[in-house]
Every structure is written in structure tokens, then in C-alpha cells.
C-alpha positions in Angstrom: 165.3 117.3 105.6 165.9 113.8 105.5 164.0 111.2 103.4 161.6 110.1 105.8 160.5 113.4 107.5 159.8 114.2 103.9 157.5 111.5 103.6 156.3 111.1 107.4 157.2 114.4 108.5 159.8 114.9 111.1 157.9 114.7 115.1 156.5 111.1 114.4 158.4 110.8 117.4 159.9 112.7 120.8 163.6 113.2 119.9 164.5 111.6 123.0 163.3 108.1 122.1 165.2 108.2 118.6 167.9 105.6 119.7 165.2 103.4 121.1 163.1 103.6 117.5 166.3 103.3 115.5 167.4 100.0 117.8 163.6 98.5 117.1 163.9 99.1 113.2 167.2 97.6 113.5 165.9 94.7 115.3 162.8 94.3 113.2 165.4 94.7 109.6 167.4 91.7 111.4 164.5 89.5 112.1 163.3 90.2 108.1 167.0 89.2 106.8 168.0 86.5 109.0 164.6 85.0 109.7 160.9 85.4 108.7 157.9 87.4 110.5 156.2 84.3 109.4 156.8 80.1 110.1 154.6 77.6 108.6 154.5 76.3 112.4 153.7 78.0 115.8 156.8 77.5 118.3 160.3 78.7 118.7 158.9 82.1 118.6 155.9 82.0 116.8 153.0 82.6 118.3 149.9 80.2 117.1 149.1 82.1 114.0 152.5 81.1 113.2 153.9 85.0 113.9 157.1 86.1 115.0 156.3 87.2 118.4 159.1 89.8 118.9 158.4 91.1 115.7 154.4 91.9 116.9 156.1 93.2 119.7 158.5 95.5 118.2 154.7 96.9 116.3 152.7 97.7 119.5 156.1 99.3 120.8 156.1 101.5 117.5 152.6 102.2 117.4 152.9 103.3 121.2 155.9 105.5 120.3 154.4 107.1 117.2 151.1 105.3 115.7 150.8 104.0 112.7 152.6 106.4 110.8 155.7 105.2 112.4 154.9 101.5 111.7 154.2 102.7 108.2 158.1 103.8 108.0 159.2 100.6 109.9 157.5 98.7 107.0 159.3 100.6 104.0 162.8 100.9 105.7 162.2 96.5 106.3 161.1 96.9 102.6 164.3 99.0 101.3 166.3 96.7 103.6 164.8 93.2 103.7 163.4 93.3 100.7 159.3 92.8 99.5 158.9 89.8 100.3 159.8 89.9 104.1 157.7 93.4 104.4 154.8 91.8 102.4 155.6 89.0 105.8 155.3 91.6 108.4 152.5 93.4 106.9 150.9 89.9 107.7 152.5 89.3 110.9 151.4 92.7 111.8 147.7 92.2 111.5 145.6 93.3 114.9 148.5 94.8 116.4 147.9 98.9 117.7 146.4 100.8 114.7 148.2 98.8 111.9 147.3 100.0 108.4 149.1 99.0 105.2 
């Protein structure tokens, strides 16, 4: 039993999306390391809360796949990965999108 279906048990999702749920945590890691979920300025993808706009919809496409109990694992593997501060970021950037709860 891996790590996570400990945690989250393991049918958060229908096997045959798991390469598109591992390519959105993928994505979602990259955007936390290589940019921020959050800008100080909308623009240049940030919406006008001054959200990374791919990253709210990497969220709705989670919480579509597997509710928030699969954007609660997306926000500790960005948190193992990224580190705390970019997860405390997208736990922001997250706000109002599907049935996100921290």
C-alpha cells in the first residue's frame, strides 16, 4: 500500500485517469518551484485576485476527478515537493475553487 492510499485511501480516483492526475500534480509541483500560485499583480497569468490561473485550473480539474480529498493530496505532495511556503500559496490561490478545504 503506498503512502497516500494509506492516508487518502486508494479509489480517490478511476485507475484509468492516473497518468492524467499524476501529469496535473506534476504541473501544479512545477508552477510551486519555478513560479508562485500567487503575484503581487494580476496579469501574465494571474487572474485579478492576483492567482495563478492554471494553477485554479489544475484545482477544479482535481476536484472533478476526485473532490477534495484529491486536492487535499495535491496540496501535501506541492508541500513535500515545493516546500510550505508555496502550498501555504496555493491553499490561498485555491480559495472558491470546487469543494476546496484545507
Amino acid at each position: 500500500m503506498a503512502f497516500f492510499d494509506f492516508l487518502f485511501g486508494p479509489k480517490l480516483y478511476p485507475a484509468e485517469l492516473s497518468k492524467e492526475v499524476e501529469s496535473l500534480l506534476n504541473e501544479l509541483i512545477n508552477i510551486g518551484i519555478k513560479e508562485d500560485y500567487l503575484s503581487e499583480h494580476p496579469g501574465n497569468g494571474y487572474n485579478a485576485q492576483c492567482r495563478h490561473v492554471r494553477t485554479r485550473a489544475i484545482g477544479k480539474r482535481l476536484d472533478e476527478i476526485g473532490g477534495n480529498k484529491l486536492m487535499q493530496l495535491a496540496y501535501v505532495r506541492v508541500a513535500k515537493k515545493a516546500g510550505k511556503v508555496p502550498a501555504s500559496h496555493l491553499e490561498y490561490a485555491w480559495t472558491d475553487v470546487g469543494h476546496w478545504q484545507p
